[in-house]
GUGUMAR-458302 format. One line per 10 residues: number of its first residue (from 1); for each residue x, y, z of N, C-alpha, C. Coordinates in Angstrom, 2 decimals. Atoms other than C-alpha are relative to their C-alpha. Example, Ala and Ser with C-alpha at 12.3 -4.5 7.8 and 13.67 -1.06 7.14 Angstrom:
1 = 0.89/-1.19/0.00/12.30/-4.50/7.80/0.90/1.20/0.00 ~ -0.82/-1.19/-0.06/13.67/-1.06/7.14/-0.77/1.09/0.73
//
This chain:
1 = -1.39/0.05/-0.42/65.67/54.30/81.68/0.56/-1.38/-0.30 ~ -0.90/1.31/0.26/68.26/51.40/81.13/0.92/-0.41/0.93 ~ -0.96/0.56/-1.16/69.50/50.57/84.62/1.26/-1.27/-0.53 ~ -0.22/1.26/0.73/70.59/47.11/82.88/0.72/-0.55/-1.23 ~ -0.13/0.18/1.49/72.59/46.86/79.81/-0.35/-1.63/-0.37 ~ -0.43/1.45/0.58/73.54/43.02/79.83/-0.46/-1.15/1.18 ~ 0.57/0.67/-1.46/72.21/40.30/82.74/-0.26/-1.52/-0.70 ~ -0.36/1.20/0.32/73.39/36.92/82.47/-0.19/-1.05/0.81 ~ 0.08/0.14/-1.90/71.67/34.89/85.81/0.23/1.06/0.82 ~ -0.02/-0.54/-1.30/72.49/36.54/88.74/0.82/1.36/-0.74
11 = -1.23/-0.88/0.40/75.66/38.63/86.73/-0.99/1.18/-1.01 ~ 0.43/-1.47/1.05/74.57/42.41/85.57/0.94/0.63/-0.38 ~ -0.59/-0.77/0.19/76.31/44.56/83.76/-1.09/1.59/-0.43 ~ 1.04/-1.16/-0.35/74.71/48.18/84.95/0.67/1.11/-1.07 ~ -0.41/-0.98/0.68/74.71/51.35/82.56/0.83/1.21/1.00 ~ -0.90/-0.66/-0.91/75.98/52.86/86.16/1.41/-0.28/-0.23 ~ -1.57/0.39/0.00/79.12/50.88/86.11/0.78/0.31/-1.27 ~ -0.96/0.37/1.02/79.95/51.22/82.71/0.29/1.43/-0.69 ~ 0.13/-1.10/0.09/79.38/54.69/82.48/0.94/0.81/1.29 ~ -1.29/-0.71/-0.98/81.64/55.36/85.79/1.13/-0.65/-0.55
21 = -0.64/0.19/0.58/84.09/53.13/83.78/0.81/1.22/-1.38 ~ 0.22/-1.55/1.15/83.76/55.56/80.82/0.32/1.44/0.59 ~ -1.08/-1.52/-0.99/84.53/58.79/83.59/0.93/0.16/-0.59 ~ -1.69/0.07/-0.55/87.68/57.24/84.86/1.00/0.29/-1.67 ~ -1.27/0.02/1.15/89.04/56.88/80.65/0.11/1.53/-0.37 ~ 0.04/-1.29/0.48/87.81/60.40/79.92/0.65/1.06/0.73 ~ -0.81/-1.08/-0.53/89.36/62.17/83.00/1.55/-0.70/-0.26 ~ -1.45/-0.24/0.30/92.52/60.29/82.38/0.80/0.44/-1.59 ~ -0.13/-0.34/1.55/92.22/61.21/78.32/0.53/1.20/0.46 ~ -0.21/-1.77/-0.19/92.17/65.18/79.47/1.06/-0.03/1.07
31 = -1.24/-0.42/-0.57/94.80/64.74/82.20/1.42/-0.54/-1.09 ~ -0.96/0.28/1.16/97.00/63.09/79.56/0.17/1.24/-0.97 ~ -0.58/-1.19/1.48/96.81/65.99/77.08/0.01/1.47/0.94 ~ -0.44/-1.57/-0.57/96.74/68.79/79.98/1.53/-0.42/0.82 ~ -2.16/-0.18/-0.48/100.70/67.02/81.55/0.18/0.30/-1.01 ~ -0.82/-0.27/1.43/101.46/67.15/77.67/0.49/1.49/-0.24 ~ -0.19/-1.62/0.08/100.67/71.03/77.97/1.07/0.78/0.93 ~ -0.90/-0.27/-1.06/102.84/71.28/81.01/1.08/-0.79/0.28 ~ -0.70/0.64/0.36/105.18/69.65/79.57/0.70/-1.51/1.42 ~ 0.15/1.51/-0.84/104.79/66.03/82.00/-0.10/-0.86/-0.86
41 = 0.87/1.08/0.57/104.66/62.93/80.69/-0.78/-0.58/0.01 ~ 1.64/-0.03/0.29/101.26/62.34/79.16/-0.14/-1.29/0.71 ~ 0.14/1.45/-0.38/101.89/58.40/80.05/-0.11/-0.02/1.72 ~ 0.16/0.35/-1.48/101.80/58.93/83.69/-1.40/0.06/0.64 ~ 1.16/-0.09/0.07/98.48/60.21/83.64/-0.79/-1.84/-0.11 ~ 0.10/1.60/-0.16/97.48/56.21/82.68/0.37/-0.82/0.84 ~ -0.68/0.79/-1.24/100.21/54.78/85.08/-1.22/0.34/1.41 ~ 0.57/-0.17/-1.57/97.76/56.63/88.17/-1.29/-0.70/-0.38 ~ 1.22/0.13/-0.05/94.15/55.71/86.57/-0.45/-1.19/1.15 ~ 0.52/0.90/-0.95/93.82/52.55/88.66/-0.13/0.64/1.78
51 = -0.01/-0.56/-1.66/94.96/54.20/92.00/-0.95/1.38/0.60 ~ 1.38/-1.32/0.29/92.78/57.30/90.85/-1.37/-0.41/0.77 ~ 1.07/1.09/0.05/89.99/55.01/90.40/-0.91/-0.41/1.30 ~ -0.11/0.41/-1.52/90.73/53.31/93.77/-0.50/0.74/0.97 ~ 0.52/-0.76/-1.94/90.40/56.15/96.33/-0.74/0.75/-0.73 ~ 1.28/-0.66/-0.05/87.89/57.80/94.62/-1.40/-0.81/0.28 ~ 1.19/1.09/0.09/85.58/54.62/94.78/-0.04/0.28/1.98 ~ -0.39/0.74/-1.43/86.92/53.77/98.47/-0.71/1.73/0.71 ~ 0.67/-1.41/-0.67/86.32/57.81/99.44/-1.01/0.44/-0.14 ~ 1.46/-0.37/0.19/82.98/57.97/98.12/-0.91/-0.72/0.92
61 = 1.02/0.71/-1.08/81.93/54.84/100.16/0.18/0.00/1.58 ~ -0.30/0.58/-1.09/83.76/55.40/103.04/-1.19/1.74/0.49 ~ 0.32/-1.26/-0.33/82.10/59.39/103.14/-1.46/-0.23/-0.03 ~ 1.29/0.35/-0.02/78.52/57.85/102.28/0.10/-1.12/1.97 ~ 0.53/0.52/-0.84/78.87/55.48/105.29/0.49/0.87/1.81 ~ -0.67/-1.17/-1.13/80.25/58.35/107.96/-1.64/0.85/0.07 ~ 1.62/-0.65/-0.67/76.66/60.14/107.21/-1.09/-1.37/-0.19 ~ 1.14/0.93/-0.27/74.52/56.78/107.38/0.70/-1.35/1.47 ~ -0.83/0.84/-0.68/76.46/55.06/110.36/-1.03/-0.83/0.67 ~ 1.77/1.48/-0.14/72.64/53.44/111.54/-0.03/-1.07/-0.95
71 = -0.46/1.30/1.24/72.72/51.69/108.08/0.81/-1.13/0.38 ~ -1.53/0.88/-0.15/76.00/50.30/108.60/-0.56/-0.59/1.12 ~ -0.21/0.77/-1.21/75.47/49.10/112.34/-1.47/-1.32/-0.43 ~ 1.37/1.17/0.36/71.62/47.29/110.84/0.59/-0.88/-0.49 ~ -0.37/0.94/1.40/73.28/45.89/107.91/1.06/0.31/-0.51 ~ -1.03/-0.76/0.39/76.75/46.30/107.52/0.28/-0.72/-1.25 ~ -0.60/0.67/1.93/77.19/43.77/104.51/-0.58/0.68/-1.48 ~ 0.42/-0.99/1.13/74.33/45.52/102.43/0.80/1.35/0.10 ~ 0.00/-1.03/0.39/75.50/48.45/102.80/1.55/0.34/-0.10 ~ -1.81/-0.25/0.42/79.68/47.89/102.11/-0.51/-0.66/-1.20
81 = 0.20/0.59/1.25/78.57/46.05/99.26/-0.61/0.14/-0.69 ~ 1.33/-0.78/0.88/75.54/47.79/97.38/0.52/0.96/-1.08 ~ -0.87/-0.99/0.63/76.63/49.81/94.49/-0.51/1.62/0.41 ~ 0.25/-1.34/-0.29/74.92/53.06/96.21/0.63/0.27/0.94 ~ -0.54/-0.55/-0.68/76.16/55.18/98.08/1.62/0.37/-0.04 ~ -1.22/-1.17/0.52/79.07/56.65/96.15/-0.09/1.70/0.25 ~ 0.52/-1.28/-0.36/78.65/60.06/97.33/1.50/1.10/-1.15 ~ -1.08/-0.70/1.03/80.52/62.85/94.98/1.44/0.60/1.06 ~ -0.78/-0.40/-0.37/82.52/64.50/97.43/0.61/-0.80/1.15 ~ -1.45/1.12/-0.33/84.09/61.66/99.31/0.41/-0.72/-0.94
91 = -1.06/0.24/0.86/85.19/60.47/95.96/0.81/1.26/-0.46 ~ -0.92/-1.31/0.19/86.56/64.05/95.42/0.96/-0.21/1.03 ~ -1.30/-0.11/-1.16/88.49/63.75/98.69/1.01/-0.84/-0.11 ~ -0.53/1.47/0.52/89.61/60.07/98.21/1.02/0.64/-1.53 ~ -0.74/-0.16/1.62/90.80/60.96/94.43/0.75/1.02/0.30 ~ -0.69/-0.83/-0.46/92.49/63.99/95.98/1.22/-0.67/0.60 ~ -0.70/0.95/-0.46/94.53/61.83/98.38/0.90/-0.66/-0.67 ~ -0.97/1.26/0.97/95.33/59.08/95.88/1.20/1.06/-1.04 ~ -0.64/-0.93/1.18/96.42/61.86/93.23/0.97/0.38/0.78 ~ -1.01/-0.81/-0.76/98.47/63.57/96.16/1.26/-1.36/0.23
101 = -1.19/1.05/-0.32/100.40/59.90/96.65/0.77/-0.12/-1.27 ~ -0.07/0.49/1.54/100.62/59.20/92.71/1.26/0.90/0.13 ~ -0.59/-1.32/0.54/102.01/62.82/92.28/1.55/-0.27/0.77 ~ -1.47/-0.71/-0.66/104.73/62.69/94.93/0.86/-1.68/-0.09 ~ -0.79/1.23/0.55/105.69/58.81/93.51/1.01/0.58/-1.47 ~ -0.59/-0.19/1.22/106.31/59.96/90.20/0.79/2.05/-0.19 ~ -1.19/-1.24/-0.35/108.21/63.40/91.80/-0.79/1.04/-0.80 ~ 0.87/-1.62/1.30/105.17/66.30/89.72/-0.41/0.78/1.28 ~ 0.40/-1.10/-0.68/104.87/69.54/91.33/-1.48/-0.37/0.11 ~ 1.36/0.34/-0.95/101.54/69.11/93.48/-0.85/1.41/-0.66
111 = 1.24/-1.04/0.32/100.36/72.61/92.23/0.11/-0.18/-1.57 ~ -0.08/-0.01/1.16/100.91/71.90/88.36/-0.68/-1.25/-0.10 ~ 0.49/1.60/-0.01/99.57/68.05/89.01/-1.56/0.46/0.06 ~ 1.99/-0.53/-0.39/96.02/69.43/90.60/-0.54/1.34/-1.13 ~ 0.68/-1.14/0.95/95.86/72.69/87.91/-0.37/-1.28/-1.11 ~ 0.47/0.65/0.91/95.96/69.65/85.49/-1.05/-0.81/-0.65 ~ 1.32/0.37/-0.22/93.18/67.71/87.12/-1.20/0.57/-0.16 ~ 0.76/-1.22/-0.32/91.04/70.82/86.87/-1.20/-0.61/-0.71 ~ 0.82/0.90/1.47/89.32/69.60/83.14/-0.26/-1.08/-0.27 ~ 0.05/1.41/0.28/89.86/66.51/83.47/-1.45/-0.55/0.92
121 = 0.87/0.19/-0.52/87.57/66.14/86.46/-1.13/0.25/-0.16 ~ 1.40/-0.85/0.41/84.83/68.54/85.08/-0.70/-1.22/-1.14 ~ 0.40/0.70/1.28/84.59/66.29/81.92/-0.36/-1.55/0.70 ~ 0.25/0.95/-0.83/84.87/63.10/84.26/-1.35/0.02/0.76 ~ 1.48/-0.29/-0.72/81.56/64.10/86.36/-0.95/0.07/-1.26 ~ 1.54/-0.14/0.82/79.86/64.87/83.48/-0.45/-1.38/-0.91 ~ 0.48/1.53/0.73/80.00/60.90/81.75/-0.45/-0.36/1.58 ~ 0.62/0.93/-0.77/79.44/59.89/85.37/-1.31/0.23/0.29 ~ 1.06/-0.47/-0.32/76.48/61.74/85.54/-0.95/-0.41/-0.60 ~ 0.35/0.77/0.87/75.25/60.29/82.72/-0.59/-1.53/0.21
131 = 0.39/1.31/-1.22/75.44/56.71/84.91/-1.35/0.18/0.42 ~ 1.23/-0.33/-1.23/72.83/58.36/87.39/-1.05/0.13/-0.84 ~ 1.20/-0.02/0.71/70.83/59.27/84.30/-0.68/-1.24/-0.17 ~ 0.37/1.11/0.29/70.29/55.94/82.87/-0.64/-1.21/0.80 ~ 0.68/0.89/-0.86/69.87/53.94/85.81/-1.11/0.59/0.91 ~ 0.95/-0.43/-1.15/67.59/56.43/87.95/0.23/0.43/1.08 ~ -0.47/-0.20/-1.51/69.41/57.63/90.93/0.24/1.54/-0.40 ~ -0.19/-1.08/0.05/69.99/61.18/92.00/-1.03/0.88/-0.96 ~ 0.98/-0.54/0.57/66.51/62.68/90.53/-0.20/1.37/0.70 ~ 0.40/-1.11/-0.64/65.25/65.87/91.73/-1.68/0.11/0.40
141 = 1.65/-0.22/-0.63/61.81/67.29/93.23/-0.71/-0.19/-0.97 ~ 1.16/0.37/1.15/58.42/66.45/91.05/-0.21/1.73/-0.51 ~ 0.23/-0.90/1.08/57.85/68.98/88.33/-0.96/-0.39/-0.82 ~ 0.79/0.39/1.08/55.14/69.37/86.26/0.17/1.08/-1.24 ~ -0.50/-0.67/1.14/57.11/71.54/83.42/0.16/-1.09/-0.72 ~ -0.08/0.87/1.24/57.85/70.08/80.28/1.59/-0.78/-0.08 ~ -1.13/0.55/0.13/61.61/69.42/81.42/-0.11/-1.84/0.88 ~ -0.05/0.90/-0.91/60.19/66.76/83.90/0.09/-1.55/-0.70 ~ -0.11/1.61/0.57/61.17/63.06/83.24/-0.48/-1.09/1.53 ~ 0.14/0.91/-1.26/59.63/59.58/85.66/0.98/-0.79/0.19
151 = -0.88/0.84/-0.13/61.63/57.69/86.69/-0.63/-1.76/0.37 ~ 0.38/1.12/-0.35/59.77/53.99/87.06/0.70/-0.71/0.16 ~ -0.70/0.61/-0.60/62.46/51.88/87.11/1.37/0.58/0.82 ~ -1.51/-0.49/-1.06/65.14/54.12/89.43/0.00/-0.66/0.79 ~ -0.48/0.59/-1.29/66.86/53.53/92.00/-0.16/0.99/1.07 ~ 1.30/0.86/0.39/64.55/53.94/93.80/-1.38/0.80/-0.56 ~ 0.87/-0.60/0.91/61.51/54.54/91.31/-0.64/1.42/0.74 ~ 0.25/-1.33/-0.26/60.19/58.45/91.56/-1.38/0.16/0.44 ~ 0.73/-0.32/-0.72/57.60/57.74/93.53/-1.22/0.93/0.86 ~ 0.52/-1.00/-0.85/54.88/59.75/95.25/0.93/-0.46/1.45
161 = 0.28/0.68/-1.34/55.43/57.53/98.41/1.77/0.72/0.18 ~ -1.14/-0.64/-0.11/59.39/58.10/97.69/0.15/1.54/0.55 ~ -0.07/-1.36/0.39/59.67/61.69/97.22/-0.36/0.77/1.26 ~ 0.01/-0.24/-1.16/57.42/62.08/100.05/0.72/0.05/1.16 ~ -1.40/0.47/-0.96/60.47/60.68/102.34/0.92/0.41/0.16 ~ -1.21/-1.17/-0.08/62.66/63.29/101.16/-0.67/1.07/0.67 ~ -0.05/-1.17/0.30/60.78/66.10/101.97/-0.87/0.67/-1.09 ~ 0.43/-1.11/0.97/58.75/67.07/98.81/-1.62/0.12/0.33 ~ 1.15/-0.07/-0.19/55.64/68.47/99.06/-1.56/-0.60/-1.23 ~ 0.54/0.68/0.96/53.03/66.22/97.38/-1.77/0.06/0.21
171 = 1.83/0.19/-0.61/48.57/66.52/97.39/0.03/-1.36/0.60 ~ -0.17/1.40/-0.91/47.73/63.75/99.82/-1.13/-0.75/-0.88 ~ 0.63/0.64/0.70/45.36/63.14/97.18/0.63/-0.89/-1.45 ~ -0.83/0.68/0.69/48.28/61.39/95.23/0.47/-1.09/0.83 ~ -0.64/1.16/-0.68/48.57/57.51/96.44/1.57/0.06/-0.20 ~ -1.48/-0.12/-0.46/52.13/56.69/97.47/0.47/-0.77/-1.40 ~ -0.80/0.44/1.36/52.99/54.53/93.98/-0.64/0.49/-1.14 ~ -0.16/-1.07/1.53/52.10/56.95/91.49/1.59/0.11/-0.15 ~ -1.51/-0.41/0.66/55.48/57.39/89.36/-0.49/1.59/-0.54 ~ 0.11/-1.12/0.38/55.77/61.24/89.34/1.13/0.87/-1.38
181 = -1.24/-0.29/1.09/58.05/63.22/86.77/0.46/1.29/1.14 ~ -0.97/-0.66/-1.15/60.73/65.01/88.54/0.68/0.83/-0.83 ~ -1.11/-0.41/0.63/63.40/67.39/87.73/1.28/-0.75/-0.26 ~ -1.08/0.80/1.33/66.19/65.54/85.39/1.42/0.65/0.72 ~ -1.01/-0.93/-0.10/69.01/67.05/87.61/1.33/-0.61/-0.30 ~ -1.16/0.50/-0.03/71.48/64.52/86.97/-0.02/0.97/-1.65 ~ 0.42/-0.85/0.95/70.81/66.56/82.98/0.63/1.04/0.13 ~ 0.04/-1.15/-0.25/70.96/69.72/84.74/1.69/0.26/0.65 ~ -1.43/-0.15/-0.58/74.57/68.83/86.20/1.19/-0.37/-1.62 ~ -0.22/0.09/0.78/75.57/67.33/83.00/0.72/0.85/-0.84
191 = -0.40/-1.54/0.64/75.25/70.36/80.98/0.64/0.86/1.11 ~ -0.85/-0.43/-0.62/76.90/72.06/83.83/1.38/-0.02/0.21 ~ -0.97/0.72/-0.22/79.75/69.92/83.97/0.87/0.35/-1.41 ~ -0.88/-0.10/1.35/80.47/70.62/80.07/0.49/1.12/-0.02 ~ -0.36/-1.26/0.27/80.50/74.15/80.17/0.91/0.39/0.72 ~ -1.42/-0.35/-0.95/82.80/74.31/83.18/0.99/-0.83/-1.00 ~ -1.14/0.58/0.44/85.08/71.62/81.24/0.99/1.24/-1.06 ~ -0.72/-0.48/0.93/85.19/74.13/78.31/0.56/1.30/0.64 ~ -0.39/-0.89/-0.89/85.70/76.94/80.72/1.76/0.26/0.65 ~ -1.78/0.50/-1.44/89.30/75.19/82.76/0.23/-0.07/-1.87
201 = -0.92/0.17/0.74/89.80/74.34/79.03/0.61/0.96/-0.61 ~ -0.56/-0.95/0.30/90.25/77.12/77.67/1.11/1.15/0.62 ~ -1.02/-0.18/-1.31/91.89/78.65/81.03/1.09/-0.21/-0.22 ~ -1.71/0.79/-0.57/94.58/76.49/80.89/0.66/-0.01/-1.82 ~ -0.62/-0.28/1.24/95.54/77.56/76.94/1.13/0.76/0.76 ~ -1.15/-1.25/-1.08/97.96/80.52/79.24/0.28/-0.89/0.98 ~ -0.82/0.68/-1.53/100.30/79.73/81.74/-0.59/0.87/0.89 ~ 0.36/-0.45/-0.99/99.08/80.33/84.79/0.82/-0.28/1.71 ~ -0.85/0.39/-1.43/100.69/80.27/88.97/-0.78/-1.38/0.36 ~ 0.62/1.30/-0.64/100.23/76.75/90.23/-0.99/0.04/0.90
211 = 1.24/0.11/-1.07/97.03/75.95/92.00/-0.99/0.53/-0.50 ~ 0.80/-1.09/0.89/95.02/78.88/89.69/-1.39/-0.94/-0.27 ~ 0.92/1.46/0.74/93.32/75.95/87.80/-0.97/-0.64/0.59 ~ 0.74/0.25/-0.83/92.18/74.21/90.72/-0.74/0.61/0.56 ~ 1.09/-0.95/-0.91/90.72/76.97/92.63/-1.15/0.53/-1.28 ~ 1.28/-0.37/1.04/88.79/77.60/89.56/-1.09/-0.73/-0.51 ~ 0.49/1.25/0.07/87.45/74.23/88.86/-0.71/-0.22/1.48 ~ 1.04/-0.02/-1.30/86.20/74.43/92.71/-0.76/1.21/0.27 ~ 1.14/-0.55/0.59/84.67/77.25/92.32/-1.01/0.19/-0.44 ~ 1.27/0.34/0.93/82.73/76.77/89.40/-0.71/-1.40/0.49
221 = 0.68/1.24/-0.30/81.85/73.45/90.64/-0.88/-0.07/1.27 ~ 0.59/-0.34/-1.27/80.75/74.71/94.17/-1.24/0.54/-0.26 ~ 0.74/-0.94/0.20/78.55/77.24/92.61/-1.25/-1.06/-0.87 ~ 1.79/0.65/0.72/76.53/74.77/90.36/-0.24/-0.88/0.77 ~ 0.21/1.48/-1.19/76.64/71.73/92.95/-1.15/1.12/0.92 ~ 0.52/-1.29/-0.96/75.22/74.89/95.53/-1.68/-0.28/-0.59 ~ 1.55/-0.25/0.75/72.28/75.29/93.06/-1.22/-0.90/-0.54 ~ 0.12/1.42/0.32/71.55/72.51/91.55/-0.99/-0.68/1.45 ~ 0.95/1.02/-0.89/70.37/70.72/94.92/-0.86/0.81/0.62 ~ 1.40/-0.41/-0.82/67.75/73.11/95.72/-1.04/-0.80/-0.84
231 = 0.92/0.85/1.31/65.70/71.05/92.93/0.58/-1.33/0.35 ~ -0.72/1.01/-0.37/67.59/67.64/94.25/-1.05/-0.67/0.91 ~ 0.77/0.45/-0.81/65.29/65.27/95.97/0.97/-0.86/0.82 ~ -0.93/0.86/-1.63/67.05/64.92/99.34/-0.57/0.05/1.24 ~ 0.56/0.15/-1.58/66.19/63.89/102.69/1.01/0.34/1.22 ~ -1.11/-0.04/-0.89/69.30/65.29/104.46/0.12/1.87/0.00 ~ 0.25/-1.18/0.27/68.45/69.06/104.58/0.03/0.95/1.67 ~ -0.24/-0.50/-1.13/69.86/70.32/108.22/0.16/0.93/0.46 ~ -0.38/-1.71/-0.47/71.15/73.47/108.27/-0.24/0.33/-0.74 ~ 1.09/-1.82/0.49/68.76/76.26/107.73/-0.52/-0.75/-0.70
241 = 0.48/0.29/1.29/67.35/74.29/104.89/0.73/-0.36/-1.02 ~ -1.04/0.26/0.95/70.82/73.48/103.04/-0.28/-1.77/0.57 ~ 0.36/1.70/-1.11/71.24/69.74/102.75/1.65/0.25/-0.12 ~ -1.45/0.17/-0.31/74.79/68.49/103.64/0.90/0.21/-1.14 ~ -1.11/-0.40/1.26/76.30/68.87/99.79/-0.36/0.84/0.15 ~ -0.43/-1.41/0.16/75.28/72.29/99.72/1.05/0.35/0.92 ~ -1.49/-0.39/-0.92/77.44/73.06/102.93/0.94/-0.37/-0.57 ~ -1.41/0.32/0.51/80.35/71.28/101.49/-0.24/0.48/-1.06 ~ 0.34/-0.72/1.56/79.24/72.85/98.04/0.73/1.76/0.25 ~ -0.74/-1.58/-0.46/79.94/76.73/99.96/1.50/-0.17/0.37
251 = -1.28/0.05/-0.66/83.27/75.29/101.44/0.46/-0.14/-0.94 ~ -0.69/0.14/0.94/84.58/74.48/98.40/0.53/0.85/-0.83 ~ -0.15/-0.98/1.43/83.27/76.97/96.17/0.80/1.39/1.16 ~ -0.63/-0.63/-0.76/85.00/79.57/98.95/1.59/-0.10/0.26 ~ -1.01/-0.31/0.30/88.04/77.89/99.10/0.90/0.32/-1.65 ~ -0.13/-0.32/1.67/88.44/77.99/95.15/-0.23/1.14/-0.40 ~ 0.27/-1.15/0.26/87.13/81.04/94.74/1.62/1.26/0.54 ~ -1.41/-0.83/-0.56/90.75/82.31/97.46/0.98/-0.42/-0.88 ~ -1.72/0.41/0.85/93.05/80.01/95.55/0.17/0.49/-1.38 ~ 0.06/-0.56/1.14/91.56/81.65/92.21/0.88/1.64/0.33
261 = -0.14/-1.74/-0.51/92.02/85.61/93.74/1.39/0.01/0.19 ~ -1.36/-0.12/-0.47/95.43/84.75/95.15/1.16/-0.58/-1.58 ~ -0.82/0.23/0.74/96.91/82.74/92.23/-0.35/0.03/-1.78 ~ 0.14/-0.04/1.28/95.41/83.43/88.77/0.91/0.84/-1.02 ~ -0.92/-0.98/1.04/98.15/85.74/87.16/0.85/-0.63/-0.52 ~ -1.00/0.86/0.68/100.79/85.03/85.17/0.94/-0.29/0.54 ~ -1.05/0.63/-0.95/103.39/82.53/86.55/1.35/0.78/0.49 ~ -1.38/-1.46/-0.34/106.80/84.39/88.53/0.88/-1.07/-1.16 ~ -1.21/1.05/0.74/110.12/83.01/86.76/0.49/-0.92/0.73 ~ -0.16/1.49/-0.80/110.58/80.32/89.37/-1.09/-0.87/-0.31
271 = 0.95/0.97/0.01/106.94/78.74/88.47/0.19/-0.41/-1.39 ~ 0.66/0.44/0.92/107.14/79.03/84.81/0.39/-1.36/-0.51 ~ -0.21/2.02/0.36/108.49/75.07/84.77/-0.80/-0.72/0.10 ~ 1.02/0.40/-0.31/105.67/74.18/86.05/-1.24/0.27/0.06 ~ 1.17/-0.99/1.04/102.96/76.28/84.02/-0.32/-1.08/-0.72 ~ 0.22/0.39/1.44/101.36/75.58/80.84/0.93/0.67/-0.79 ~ -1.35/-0.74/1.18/103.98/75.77/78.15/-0.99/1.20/-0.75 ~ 0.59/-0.80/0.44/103.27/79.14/76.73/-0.15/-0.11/-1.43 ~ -0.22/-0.08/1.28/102.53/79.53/72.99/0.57/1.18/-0.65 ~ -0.98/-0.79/0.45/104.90/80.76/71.02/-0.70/1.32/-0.79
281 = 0.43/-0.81/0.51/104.40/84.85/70.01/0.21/-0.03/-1.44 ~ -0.40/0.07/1.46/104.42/85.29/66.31/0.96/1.34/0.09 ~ -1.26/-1.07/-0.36/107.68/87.62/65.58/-0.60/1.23/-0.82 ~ 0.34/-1.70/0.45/107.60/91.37/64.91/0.67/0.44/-1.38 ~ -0.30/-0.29/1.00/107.81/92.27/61.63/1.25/1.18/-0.29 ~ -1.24/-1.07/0.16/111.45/94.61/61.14/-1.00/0.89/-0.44 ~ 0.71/-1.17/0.75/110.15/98.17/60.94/0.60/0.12/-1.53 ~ -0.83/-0.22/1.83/110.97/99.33/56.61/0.60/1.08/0.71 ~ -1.13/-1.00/-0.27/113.69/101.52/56.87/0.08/0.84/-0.93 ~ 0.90/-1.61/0.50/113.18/105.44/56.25/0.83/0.72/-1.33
291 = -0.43/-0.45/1.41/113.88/106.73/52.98/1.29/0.82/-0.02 ~ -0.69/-0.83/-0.33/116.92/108.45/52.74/-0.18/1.30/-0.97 ~ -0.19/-1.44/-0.14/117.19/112.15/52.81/0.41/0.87/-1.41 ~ -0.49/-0.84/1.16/118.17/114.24/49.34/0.58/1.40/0.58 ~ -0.65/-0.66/-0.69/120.38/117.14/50.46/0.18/0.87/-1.43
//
């Protein structure tokens, strides 16, 4: 792995950071060319990236330190200041928020603003995921298939002793710093993440009723997040055996799944301003006109 690109004294520059850098340009690339489709200006999409940025960072750390509030009271400086503990769905909430202020600054229908985010976000998770690859974080349970990768330098390395701490079941005849090979799930979300992108992308070729987009994008995203962390090496596994993202993984993919059922048809004539511009039909060829008659 390459936690490390560049390290200058004390100053790193992490393949995490530069790779959640890399996200933020790619979801605002795809929200730029999905306002273009809905006819918004593409440039506003850029005007929000910083404030984007902002509460998705701020909602990831503030939702990581709400389930570790022991942490915080031991060591509250490590742990406001550590680059872990970005958690995905308090930067989903956070970036929700910010987008909901952006949107109603620059006056964009709220359900044509969030159908737009749909792709953008899918494609966004999947460079950040990429981050988690490189540096080692977010691994899954030990595997001894051929997909399994070690992790020695993660964050923190893939461990027997680790692993054990989540939860996984390990022979006790494996000392605690053996580096095991795990399931690759940041990989396994990756490729997940693309196929939903091409999924909303294609979606959103048709106009659709505002909101459609979104509930489809949570959805699909509920359903592989859901799955995905049964193979996830986590130590937060409370109810029944779900860990805490799966629960919020069912709430999601549930409400997305209503806002899909209720609004996926084609827009009424009050929404279609705030659709995807439709593409134009090709015209109907004049029937030939019928021979005339001999009498």
């Amino acid at each position: 792995m390459y936690p490390t690109i560049v390290q200058i004294g004390s100053f790193k520059i992490t393949s995490f950071g530069v790779m959640m850098f890399f996200s933020f340009i790619a979801g605002a690339w795809i929200l730029a060319k999905q306002f273009e489709r809905r006819n918004i200006a593409p440039g506003i999409a850029w005007d929000m990236l910083a404030w984007l940025a902002l509460g998705g960072i701020v909602g990831a750390k503030l939702y990581y330190i709400g389930l570790h509030v022991e942490d915080l009271v031991q060591n509250p400086l490590s742990e406001l200041t550590n680059r872990g503990g970005l958690v995905w769905y308090g930067g989903f909430i956070g970036g929700s928020l910010a987008f909901m202020w952006q949107a109603r600054r620059h006056k964009l229908p709220l359900g044509a603003g969030f159908d737009a985010t749909a792709p953008a976000i899918a494609l966004a998770y999947a460079v950040g995921r990429m981050g988690c690859f490189l540096v080692g974080d977010d691994y899954g349970l030990p595997t001894n298939s051929w997909v399994g990768i070690a992790f020695p330098d993660g964050s923190p390395p893939s461990t027997a002793g680790y692993l054990r701490g989540v939860g996984a079941t390990i022979p006790a005849s494996i000392p605690d710093n053996v580096v095991m090979r795990v399931h690759p799930t940041q990989l396994y979300e990756i490729a997940a993440a693309l196929v939903i992108f091409w999924i909303l992308w294609k979606l959103a070729e048709e106009p659709r009723r505002p909101w459609a987009m979104f509930g489809a994008y949570m959805g699909l995203y509920g359903i592989e997040r859901f799955l995905v962390e049964f193979v996830r090496a986590k130590g937060d596994r409370y109810f029944f055996g779900l860990s805490t993202s799966q629960v919020a993984s069912l709430a999601v993919m549930f409400a997305g799944t209503y806002l899909w059922t209720r609004r996926h048809g084609p827009p009424l004539p009050g929404e279609l301003s705030v659709g995807a511009t439709p593409r134009p039909r090709p015209k109907e060829k004049p029937a030939p006109a019928a021979p005339a008659q001999r009498h």
